[in-house]
C-alpha positions as a Markdown table, in Angstrom:
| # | Residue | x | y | z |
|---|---|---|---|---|
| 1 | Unk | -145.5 | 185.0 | 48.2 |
| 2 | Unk | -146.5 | 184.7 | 44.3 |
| 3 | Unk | -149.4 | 187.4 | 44.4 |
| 4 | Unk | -147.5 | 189.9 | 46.8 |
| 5 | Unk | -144.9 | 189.3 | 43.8 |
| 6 | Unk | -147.9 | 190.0 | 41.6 |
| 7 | Unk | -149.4 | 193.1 | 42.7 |
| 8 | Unk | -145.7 | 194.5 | 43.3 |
| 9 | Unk | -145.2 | 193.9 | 39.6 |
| 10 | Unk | -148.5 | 195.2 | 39.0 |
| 11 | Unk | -147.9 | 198.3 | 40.7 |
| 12 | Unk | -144.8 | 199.0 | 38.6 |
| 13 | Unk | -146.7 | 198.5 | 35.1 |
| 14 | Unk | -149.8 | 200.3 | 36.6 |
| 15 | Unk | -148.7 | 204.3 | 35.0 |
| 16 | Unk | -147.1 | 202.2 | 31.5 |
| 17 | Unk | -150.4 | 200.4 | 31.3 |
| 18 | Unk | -152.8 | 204.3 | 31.8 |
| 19 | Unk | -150.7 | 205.9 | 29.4 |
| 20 | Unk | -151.4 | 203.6 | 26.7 |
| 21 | Unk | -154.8 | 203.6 | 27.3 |
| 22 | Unk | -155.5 | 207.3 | 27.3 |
| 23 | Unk | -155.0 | 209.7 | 24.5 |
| 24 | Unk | -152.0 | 212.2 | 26.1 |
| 25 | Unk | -151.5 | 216.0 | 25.0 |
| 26 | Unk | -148.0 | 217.2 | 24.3 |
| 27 | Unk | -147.5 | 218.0 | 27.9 |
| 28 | Unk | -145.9 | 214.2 | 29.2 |
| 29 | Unk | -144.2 | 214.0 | 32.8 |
| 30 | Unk | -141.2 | 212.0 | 32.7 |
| 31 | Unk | -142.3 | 209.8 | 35.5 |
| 32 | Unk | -145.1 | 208.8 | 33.3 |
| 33 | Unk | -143.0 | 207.2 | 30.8 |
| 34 | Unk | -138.9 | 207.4 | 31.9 |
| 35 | Unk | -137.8 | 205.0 | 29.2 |
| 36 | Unk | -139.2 | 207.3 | 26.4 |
| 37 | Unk | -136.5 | 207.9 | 23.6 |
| 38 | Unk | -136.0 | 211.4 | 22.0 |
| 39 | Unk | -138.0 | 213.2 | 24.3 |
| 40 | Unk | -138.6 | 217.0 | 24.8 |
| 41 | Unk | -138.9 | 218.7 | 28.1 |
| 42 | Unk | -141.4 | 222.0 | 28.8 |
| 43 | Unk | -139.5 | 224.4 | 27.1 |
| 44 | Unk | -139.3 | 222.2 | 23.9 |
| 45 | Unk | -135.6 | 221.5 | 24.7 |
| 46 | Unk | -133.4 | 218.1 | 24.2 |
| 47 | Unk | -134.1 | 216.0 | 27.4 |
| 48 | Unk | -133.2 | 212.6 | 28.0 |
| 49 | Unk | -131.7 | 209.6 | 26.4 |
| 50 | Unk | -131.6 | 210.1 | 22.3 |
| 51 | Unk | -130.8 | 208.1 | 19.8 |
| 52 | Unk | -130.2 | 209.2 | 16.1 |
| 53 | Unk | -130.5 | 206.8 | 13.1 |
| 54 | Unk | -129.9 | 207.1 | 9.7 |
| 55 | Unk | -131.1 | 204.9 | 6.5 |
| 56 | Unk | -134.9 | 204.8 | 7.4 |
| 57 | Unk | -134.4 | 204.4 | 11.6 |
| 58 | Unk | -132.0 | 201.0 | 10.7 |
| 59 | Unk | -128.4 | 202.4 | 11.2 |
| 60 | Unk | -127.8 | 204.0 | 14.8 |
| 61 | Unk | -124.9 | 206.9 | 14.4 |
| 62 | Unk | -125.4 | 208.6 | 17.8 |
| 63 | Unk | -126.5 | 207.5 | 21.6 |
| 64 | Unk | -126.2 | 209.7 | 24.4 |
| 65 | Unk | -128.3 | 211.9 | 27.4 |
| 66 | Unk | -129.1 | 215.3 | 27.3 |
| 67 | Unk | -130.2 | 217.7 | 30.2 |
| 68 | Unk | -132.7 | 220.3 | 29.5 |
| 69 | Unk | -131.0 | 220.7 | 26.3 |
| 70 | Unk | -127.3 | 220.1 | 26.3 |
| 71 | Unk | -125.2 | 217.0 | 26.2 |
| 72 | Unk | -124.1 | 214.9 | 29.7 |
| 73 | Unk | -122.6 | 211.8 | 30.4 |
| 74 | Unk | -121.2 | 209.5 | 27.6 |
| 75 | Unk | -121.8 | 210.2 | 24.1 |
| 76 | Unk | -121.1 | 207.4 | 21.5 |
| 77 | Unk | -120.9 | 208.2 | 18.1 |
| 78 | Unk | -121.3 | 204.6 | 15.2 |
| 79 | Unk | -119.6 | 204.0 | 11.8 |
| 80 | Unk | -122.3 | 202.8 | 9.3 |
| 81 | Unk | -122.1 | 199.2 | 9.6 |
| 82 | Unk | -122.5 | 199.5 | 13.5 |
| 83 | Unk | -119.1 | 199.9 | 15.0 |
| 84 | Unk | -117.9 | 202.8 | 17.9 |
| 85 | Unk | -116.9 | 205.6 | 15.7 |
| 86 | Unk | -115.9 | 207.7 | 18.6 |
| 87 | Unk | -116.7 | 208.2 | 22.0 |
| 88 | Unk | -117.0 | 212.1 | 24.4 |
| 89 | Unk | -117.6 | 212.4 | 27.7 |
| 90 | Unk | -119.1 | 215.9 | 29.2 |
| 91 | Unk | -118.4 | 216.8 | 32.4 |
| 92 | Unk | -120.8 | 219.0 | 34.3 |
| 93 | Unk | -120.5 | 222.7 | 34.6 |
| 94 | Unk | -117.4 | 222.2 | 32.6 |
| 95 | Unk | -116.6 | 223.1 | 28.4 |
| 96 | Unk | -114.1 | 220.4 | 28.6 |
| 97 | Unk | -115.2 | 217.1 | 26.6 |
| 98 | Unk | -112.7 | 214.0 | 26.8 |
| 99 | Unk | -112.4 | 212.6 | 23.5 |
| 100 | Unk | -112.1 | 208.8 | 21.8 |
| 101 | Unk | -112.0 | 208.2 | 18.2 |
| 102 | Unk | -111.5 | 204.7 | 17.1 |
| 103 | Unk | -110.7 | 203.0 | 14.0 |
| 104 | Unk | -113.4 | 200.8 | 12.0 |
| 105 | Unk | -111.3 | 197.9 | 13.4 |
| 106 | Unk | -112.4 | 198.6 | 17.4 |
| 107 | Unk | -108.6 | 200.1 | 18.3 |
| 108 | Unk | -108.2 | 203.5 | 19.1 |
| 109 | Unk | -107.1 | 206.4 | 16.7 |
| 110 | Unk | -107.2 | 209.3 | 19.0 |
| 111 | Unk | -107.4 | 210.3 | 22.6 |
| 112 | Unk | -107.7 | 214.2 | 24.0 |
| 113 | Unk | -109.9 | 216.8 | 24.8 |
| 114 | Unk | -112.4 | 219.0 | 23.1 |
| 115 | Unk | -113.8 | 222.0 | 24.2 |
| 116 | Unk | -117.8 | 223.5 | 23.9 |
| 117 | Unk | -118.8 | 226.9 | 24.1 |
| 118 | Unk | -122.5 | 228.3 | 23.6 |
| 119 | Unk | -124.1 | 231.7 | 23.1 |
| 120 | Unk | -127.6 | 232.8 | 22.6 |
| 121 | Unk | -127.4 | 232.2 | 19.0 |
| 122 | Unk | -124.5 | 229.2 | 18.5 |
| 123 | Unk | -121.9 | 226.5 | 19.7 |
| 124 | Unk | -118.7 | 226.0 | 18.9 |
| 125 | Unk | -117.0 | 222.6 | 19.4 |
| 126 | Unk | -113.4 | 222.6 | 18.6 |
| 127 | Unk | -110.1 | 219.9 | 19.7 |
| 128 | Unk | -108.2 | 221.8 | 22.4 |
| 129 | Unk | -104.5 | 220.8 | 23.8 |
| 130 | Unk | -102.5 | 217.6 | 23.5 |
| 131 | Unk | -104.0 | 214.4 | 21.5 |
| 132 | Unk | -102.4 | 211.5 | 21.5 |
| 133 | Unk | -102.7 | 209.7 | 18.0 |
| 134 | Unk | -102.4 | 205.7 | 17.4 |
| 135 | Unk | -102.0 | 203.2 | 14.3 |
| 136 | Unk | -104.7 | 200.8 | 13.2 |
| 137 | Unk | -102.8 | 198.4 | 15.5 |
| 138 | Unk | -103.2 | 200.3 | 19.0 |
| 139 | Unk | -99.1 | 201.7 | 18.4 |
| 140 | Unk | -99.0 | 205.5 | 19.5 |
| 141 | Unk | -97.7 | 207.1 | 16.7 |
| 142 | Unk | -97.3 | 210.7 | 17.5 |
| 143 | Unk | -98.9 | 213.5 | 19.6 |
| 144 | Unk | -100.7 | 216.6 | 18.5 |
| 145 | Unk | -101.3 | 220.2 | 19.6 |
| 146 | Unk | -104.0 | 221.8 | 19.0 |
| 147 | Unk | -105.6 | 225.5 | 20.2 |
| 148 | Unk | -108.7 | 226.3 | 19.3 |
| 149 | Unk | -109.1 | 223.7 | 16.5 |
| 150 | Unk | -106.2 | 224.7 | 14.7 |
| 151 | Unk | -103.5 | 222.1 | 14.2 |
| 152 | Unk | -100.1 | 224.2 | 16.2 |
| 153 | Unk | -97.6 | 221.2 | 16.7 |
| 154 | Unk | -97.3 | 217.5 | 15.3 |
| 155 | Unk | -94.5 | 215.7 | 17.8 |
| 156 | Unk | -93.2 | 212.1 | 17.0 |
């Protein structure tokens, strides 16, 4: 039972164990390495799970996926000293990003959507629709209306 265990686990740390051993071009296949950070795909787009740091790789300010190139999943966004900032979720074949911001003490700020559209040459990311806005203790203190970015109604 111990060496099937063995060789299984063998097996699994066989490709990690060639591609540190060989000098590798530019051209890497994810299956070669799938836990690779910051990674680009063929076309020399985003792909994969990046992570952004500032003050010489110490302080993590973003986390998230991207897809040959633009965001997916859950994107988490960190204050300086390490706490969630805010917090999007993209949606597939969809501009519409749900949106979190928090305050430095872990309770939310903000709640509502965003919205992302790209051209050949630019993207725009702007707040979109109703947000609901909260005090430093969790207490919703008013709503807000926003189209296209712009600020159009502010509702207690």
């Amino acid at each position: 039972m111990n060496r099937k265990c063995l060789y299984i686990l063998f097996l699994m740390l066989l490709p990690t164990i060639c591609t540190a051993q060989i000098a590798v071009p530019y051209k890497i296949k994810r299956w070669y390495n799938p836990f690779q950070v910051n990674a680009f795909d063929k076309n020399k787009e985003y792909h994969g799970r990046w992570k952004i740091y500032i003050n010489d790789d110490k302080d993590l300010i973003r986390n998230g996926r991207f897809k040959h190139g633009k965001e997916v999943g859950t994107w988490r966004y960190y204050y300086p000293g390490g706490g969630l900032y805010m917090k999007e979720k993209y949606t597939r074949n969809s501009p519409v990003i749900q949106v979190w911001r928090y305050h430095e003490n872990g309770n939310l700020a903000k709640s509502g959507n965003a919205k992302l559209y790209r051209d050949s040459t630019m993207a725009h990311y702007y707040w979109e629709g109703e947000w609901q806005v909260f005090d430093e203790q969790g207490n919703l203190t008013h709503t807000e209306t926003y189209l296209k970015g712009n600020l159009l109604r502010y509702k207690d």
